[in-house]
C-alpha positions as CSV (number, residue, x, y, z in Angstrom):
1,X,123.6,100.3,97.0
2,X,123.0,101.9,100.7
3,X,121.2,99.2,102.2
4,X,123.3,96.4,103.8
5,X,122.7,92.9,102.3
6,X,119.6,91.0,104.1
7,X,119.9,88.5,106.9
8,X,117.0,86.8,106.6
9,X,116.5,85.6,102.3
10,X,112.9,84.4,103.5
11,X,109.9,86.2,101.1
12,X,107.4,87.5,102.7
13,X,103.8,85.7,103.7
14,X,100.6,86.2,105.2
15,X,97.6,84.2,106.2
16,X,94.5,83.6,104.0
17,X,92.6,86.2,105.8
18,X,94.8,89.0,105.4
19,X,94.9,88.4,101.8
20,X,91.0,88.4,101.7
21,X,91.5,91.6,103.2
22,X,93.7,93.4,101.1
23,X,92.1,92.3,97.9
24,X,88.6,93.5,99.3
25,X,90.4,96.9,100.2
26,X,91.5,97.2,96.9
27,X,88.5,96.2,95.2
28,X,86.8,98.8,97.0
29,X,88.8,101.6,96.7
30,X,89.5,100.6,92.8
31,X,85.4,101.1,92.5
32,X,85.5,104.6,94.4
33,X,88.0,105.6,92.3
34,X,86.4,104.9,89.2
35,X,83.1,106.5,90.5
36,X,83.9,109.0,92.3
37,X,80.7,111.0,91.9
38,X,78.4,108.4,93.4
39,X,80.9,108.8,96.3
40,X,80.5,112.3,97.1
41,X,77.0,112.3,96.7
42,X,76.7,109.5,99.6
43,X,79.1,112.0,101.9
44,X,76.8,114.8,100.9
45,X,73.8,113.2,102.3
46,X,75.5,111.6,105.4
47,X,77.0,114.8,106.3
48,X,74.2,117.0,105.3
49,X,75.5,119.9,102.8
């Protein structure tokens, strides 16, 4: 609607690695999320509160 049409029709791509990356990432910070209390409890006793 505002955006002109695309040049390029190519999808997107990246290497293995990156993938591995992002799914660890996500992995990750799904598991924080979900336990957020064992978290904070680490940052309490890394930063000393």
């Amino acid at each position: 609607m505002y955006f002109e049409d695309a040049v390029d029709t190519q999808p997107l791509g990246c290497g293995r690695d990156m993938q591995i990356a992002l799914t660890t990432n996500g992995l990750v910070i799904l598991a924080l999320g979900m336990t957020p209390a064992a978290l904070m409890s680490l940052c309490v006793s890394v930063f000393g509160g």
